[in-house]
N, C-alpha and C positions, 0 to 999 in steps of 0.2 A: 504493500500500500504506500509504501514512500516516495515512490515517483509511477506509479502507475496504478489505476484505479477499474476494479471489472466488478460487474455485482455478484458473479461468481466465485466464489472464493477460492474453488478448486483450479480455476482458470490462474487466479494469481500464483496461488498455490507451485501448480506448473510453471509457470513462469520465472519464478524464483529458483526451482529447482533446474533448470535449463541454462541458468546464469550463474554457474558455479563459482566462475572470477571473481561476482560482484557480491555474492553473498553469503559463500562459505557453506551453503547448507545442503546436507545430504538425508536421505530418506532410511529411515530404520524402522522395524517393524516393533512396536508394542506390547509389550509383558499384559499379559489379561490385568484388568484393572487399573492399568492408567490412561487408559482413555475414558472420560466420560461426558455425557449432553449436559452442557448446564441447563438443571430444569429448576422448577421454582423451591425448590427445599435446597438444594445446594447454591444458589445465587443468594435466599433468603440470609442462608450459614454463611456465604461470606461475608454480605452485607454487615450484618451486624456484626462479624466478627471485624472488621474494618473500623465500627462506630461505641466498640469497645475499650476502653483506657485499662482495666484492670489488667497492671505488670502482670499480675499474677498467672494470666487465663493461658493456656496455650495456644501456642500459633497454631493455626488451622493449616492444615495439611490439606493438600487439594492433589489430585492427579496427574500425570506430568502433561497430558492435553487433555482441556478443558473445548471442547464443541460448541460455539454459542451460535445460536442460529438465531433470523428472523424470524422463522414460525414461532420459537419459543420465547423469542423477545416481546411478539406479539402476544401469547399465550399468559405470558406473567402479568401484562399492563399495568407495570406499576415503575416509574422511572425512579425513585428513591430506591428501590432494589435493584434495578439496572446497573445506574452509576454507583451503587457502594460496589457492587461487583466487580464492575471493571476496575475503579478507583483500586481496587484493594489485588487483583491478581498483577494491574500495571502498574503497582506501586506509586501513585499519583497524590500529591499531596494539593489541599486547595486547589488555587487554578492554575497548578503544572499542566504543562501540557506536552506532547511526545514531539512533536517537532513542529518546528517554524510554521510549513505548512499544513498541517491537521491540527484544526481545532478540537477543543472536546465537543462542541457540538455535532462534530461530522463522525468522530467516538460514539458515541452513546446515541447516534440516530439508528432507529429502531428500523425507518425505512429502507435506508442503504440507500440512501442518497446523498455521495460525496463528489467533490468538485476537488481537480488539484490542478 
């Protein structure tokens, strides 16, 4: 998504993977259980786990990929557990933002409607 934008994500996806030079990343196949859909009981757990202070609590542990999809973006309609989500797997504080060009707006739209 840093310099090219598809609504399809597996299309990016590709894309990335085809440009080894530029991105260093290679395809490895997942141990059962580290993949999973964020669906609303695990975006709920991160959220609040992101708007929790207590030292004490443990860090949440999440999968090593996390699947967030539109249908299921759509499905939760609730944008205060969206963005504690995101905030919290992209480690994002206040209005950090991941780069120059991506706002958090074009982040946390549910539509997949981004411009670069």
């Amino acid at each position: 998504m840093d310099s090219f934008w598809h609504a399809s994500d597996q299309t990016m996806l590709l894309r990335v993977l085809d440009n080894y030079d530029r991105y260093r990343c290679r395809v490895f196949a997942l141990v059962h259980g580290h993949i999973a859909f964020a669906n609303k009981r695990l975006m709920t757990d991160v959220a609040n786990a992101n708007t929790n202070t207590n030292p004490r609590r443990k860090k949440l542990t999440l999968p090593t990929f996390v699947h967030v999809t539109n249908y299921r973006v759509k499905r939760i309609n609730n944008a205060t557990i969206h963005e504690g989500f995101l905030r919290y797997v992209l480690d994002l504080k206040d209005n950090e933002t991941l780069t120059n060009d991506i706002s958090w707006e074009q982040v946390v739209s549910p539509t997949g409607k981004r411009t670069i």
